[in-house]
DRENVEXDREN-937924 format. One record per residue: x, y, z of N, C-alpha, C in turn; residue in three letters. Coordinates in Angstrom, 2 decimals, always signed. Example, Ala and Ser with C-alpha at 12.3 -4.5 7.8 and 13.67 -1.06 7.14 Angstrom:
<recs>
+13.19:-5.69:+7.80:+12.30:-4.50:+7.80:+13.20:-3.30:+7.80:ALA .
+12.85:-2.25:+7.08:+13.67:-1.06:+7.14:+12.90:+0.03:+7.87:SER .
</recs>
This chain:
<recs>
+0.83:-1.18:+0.00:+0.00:+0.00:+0.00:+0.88:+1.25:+0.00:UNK .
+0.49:+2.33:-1.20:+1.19:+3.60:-0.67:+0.49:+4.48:-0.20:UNK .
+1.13:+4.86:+0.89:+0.27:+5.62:+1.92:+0.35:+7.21:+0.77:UNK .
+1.29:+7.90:-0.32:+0.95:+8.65:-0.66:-0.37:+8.49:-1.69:UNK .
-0.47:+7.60:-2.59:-1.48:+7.32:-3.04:-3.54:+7.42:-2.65:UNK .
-3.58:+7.01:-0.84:-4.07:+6.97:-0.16:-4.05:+8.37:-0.39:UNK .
-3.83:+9.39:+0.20:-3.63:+10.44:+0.40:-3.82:+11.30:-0.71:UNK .
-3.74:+11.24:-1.69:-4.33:+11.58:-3.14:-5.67:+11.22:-3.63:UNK .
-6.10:+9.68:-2.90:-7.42:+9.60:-2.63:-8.42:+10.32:-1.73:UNK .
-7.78:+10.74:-0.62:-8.19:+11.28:+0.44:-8.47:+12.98:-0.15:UNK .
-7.53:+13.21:-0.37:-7.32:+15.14:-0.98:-8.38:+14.96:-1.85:UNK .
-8.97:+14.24:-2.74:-9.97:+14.38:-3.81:-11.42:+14.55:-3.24:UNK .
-11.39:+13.86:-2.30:-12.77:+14.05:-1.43:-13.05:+15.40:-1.73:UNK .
-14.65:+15.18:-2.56:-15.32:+16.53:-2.52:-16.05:+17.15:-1.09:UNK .
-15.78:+18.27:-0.75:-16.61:+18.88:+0.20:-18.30:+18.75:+0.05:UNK .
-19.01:+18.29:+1.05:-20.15:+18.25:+0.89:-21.16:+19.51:+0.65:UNK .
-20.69:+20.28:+1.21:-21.25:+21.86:+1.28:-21.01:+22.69:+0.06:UNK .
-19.94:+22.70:-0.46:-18.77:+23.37:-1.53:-18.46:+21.89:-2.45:UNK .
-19.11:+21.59:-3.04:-18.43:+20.27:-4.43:-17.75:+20.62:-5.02:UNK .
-17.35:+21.76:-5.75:-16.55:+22.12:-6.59:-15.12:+22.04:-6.06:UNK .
-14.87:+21.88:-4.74:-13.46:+21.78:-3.84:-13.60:+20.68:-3.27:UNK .
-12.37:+20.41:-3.38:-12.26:+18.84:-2.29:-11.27:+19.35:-0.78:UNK .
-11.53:+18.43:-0.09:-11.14:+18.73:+1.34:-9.67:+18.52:+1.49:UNK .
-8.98:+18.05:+0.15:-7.90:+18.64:-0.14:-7.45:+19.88:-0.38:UNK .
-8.11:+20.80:-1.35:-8.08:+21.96:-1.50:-8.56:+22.82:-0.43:UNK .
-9.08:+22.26:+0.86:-9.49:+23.47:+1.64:-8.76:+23.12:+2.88:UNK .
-7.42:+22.32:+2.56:-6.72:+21.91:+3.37:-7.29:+21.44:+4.70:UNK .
-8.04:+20.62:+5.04:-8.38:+19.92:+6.21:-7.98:+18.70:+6.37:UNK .
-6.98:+17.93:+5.76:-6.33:+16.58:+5.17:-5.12:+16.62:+6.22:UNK .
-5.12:+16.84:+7.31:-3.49:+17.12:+7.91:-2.64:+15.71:+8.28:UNK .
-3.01:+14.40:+8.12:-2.51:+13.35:+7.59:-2.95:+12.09:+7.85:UNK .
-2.15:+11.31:+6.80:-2.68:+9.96:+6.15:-1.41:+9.03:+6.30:UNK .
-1.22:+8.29:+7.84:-0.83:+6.89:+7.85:-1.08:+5.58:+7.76:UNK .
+0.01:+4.60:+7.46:-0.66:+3.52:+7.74:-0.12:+2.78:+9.18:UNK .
-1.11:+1.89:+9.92:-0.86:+1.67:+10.94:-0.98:+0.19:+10.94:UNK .
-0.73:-0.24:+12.07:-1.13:-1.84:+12.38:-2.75:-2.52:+12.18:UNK .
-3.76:-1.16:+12.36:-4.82:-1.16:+12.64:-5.62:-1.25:+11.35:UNK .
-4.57:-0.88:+10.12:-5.08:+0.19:+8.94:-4.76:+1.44:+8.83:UNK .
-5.55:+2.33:+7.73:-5.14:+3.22:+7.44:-5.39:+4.41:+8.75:UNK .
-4.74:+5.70:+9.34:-5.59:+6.40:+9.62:-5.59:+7.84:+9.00:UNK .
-6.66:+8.68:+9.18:-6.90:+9.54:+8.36:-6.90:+10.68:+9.91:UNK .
-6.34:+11.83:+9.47:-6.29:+12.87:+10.43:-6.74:+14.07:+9.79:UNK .
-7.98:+14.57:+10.39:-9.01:+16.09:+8.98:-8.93:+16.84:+10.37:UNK .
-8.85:+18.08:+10.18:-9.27:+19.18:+10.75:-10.58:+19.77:+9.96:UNK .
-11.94:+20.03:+10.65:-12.68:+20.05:+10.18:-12.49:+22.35:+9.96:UNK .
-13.69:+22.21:+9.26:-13.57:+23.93:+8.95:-13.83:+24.54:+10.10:UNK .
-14.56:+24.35:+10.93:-15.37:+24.97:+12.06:-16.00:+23.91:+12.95:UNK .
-15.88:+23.82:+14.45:-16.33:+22.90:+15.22:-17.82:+23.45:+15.30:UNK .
-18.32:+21.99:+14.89:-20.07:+21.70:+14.98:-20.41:+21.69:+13.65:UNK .
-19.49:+22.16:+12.64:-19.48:+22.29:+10.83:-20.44:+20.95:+10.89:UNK .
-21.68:+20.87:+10.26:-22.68:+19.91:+9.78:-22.13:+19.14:+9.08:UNK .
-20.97:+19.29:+7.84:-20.67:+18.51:+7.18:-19.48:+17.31:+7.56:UNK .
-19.05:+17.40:+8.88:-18.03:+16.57:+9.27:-18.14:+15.12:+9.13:UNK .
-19.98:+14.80:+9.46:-19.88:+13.33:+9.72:-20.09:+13.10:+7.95:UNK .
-20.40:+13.93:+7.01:-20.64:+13.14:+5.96:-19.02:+13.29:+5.20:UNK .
-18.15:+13.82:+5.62:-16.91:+13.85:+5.20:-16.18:+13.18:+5.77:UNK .
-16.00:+12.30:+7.00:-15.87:+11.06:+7.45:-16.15:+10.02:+6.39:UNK .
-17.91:+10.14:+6.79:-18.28:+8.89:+5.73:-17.96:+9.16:+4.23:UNK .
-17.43:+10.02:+3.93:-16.83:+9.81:+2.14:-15.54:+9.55:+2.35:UNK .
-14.65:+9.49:+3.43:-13.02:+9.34:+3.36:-13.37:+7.86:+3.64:UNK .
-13.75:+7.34:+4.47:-13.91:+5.71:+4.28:-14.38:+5.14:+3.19:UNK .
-15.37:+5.94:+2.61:-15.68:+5.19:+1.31:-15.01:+5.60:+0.52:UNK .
-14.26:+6.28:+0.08:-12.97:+6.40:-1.06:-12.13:+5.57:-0.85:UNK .
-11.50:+5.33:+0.35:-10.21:+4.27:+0.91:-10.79:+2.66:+0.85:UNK .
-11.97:+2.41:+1.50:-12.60:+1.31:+1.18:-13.17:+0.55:-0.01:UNK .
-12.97:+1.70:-1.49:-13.79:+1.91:-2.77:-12.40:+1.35:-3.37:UNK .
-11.44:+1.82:-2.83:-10.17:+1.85:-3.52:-9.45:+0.52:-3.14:UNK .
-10.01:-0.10:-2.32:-9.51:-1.94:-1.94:-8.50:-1.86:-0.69:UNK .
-8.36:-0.62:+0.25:-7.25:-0.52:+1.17:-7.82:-0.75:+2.08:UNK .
-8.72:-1.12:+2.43:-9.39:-1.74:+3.81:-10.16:-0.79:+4.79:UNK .
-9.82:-1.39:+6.22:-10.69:-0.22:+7.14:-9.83:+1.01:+7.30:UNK .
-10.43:+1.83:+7.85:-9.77:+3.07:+7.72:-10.53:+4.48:+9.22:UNK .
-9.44:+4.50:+10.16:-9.87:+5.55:+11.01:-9.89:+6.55:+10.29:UNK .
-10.79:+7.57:+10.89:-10.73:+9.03:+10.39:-10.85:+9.86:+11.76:UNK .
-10.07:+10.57:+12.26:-10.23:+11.26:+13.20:-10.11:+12.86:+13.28:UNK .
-11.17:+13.09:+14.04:-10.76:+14.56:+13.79:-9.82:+15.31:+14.93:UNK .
-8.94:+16.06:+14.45:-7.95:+16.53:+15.33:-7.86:+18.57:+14.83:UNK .
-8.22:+18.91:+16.22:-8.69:+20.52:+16.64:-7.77:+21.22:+16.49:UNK .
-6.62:+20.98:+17.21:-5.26:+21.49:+17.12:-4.14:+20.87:+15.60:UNK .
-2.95:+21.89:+15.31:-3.69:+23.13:+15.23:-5.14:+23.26:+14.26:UNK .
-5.94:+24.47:+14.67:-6.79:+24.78:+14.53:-6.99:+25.06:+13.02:UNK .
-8.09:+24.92:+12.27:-8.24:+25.19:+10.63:-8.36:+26.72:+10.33:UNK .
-7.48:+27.48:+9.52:-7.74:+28.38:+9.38:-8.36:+28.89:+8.07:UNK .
-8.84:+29.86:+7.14:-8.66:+29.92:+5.61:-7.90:+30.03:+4.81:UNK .
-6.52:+29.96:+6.00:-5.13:+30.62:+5.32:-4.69:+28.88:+4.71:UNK .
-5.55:+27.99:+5.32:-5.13:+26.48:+4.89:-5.47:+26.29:+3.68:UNK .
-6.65:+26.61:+2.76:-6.58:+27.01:+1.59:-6.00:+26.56:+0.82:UNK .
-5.94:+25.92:-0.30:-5.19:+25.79:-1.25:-4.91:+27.09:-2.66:UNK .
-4.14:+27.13:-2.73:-3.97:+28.16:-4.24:-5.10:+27.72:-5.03:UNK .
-4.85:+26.05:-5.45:-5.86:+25.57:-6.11:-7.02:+25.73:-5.70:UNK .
-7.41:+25.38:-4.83:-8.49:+25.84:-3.84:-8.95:+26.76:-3.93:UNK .
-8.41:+28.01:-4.01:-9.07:+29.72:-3.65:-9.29:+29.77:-5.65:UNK .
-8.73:+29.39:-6.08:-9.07:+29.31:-7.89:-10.67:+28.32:-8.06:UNK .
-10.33:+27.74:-7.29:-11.84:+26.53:-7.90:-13.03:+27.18:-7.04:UNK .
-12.75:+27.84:-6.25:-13.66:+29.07:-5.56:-14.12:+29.91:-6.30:UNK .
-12.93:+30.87:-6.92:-13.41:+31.95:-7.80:-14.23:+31.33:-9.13:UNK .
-13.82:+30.40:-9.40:-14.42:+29.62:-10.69:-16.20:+29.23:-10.38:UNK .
-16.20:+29.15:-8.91:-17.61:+28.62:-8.64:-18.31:+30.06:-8.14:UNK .
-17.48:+31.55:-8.75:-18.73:+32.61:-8.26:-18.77:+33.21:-6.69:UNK .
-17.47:+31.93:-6.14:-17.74:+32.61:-4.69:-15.84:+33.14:-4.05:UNK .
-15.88:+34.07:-3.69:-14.42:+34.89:-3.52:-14.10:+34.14:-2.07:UNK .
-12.89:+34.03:-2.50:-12.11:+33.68:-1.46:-11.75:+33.99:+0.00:UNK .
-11.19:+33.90:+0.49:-11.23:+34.60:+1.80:-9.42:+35.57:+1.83:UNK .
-9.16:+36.12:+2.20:-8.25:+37.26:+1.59:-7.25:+36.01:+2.95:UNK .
-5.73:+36.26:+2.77:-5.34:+35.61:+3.91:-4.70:+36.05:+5.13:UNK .
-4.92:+36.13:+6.23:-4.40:+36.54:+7.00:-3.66:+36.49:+8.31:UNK .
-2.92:+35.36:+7.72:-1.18:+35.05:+8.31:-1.47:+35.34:+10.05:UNK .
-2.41:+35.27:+11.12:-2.67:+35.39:+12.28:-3.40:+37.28:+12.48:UNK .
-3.44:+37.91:+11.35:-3.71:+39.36:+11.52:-4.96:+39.26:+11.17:UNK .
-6.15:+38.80:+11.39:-7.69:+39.23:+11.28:-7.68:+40.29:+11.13:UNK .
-7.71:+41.68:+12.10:-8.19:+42.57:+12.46:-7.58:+43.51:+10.90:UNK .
-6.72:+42.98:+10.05:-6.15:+43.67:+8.95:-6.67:+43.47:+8.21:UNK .
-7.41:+42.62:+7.76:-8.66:+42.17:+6.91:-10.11:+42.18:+6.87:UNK .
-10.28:+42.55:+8.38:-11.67:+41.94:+8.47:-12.31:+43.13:+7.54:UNK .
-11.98:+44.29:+7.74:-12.67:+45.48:+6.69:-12.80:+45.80:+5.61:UNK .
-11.96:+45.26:+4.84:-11.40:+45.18:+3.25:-12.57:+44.72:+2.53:UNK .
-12.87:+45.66:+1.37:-13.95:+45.45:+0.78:-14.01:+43.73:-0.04:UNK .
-14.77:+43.11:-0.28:-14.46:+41.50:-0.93:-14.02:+41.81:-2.05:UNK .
-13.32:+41.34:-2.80:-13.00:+41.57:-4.37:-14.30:+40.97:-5.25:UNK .
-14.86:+41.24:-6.29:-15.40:+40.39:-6.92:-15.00:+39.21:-7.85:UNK .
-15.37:+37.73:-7.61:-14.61:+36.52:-8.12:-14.88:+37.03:-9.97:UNK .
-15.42:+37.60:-10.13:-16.06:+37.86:-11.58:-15.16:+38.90:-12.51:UNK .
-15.06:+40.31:-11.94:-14.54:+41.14:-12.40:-13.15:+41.85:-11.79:UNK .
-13.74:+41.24:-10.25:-12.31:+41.38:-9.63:-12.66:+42.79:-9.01:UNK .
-13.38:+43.43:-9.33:-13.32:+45.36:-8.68:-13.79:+45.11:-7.11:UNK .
-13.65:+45.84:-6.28:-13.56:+46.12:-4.62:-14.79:+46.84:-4.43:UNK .
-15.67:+47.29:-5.68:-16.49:+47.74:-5.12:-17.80:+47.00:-4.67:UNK .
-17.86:+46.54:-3.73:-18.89:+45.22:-3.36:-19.29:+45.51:-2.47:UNK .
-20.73:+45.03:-1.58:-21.19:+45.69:-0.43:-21.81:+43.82:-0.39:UNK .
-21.80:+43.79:+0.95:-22.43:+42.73:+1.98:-23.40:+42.81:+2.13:UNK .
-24.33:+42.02:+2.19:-25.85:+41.88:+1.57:-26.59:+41.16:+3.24:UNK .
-25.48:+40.53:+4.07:-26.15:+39.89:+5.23:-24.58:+39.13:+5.52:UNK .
-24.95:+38.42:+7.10:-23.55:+37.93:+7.57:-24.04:+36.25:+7.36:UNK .
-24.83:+35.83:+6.84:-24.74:+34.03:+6.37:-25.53:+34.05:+4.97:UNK .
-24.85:+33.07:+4.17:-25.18:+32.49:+3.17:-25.66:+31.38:+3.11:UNK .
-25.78:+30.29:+1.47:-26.01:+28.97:+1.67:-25.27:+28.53:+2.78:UNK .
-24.33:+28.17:+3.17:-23.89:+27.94:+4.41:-23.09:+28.73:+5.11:UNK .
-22.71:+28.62:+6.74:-22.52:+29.74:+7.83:-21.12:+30.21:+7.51:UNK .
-20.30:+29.44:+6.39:-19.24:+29.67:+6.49:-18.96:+30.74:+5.14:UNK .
-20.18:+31.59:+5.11:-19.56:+32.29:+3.77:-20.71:+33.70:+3.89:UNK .
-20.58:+34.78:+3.15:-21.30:+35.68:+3.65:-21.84:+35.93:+1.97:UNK .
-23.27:+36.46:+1.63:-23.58:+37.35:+0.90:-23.10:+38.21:+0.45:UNK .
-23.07:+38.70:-0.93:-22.48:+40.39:-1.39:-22.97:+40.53:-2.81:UNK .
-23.03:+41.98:-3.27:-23.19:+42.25:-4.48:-21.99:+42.91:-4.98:UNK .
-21.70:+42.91:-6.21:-20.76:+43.44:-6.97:-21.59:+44.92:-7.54:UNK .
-21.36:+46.10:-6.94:-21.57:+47.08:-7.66:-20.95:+47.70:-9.19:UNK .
-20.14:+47.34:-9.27:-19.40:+47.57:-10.57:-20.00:+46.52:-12.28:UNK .
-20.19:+45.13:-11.50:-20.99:+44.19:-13.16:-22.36:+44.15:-12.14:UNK .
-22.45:+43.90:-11.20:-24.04:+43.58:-10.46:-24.12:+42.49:-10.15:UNK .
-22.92:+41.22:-10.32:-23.48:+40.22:-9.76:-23.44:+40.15:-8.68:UNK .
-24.57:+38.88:-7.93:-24.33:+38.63:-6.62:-22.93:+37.41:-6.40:UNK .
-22.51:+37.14:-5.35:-21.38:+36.51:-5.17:-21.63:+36.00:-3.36:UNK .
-21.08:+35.07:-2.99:-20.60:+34.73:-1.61:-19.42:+34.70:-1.60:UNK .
-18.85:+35.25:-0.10:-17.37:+35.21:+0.10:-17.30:+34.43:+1.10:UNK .
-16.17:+33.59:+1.13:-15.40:+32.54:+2.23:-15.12:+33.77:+2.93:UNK .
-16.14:+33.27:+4.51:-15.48:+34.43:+5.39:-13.93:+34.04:+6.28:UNK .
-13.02:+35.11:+6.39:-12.04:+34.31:+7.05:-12.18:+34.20:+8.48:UNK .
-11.17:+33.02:+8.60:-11.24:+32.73:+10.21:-9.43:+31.92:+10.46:UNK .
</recs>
């Protein structure tokens, strides 16, 4: 068995909330051994109580189990903590591609970002206004693009 292989299976896992990204790209994958026991799988989830944890469990076993490598722990581990700065490059691209802007990054400095107008994933201009603080899901906020008019959600950071 190669445990990097595994782990390439694992990174593909689509997000249940966000499909267009896998939980590779939103970096919550923080690692993939193999043990005496089997495989285990170590995710930092996006946010503790995030709804989508247990069904992102149950898709990392069924990718590893789909793939003929047997049983497979998945555990979730808090520390360190998930930030948006975990992100993938790829990741913040397959974002903009799906209409919804990224979360700007901010290296432990929140308070330097939190004000910054969203960019628009579309045209890219700053002139955007926030429409409400939750979207389809809690982890992203409403906005309009004043400059083309579309609407957009932004990955809020954390």
């Amino acid at each position: 068995m190669s445990v990097d292989r595994v782990r390439r299976l694992v990174d593909a896992v689509p997000d249940p909330e966000l499909p267009h990204v896998t939980i590779g790209d939103l970096g919550m994958v923080r690692s993939v051994r193999s043990s005496s026991f089997g495989i285990v799988v170590e995710i930092t989830p996006t946010y503790t109580g995030c709804p989508a944890t247990e069904a992102i469990v149950d898709a990392v076993r069924a990718a590893i189990g789909e793939a003929g490598y047997g049983p497979a722990s998945v555990e979730m581990v808090l520390d360190p903590p998930w930030t948006t700065d975990d992100i993938t490059e790829q990741g913040r691209e397959k974002l903009r591609k799906a209409g919804i802007a990224p979360p700007p990054e901010i290296a432990g400095d929140l308070e330097a970002v939190i004000d910054l107008p969203a960019p628009c994933p579309r045209c890219h201009s700053r002139r955007t206004r926030r429409l409400g603080d939750f979207g389809a899901t809690a982890c992203k906020a409403p906005h309009v693009c004043q400059a083309c008019g579309e609407p957009f959600e932004l990955f809020k950071p954390i």
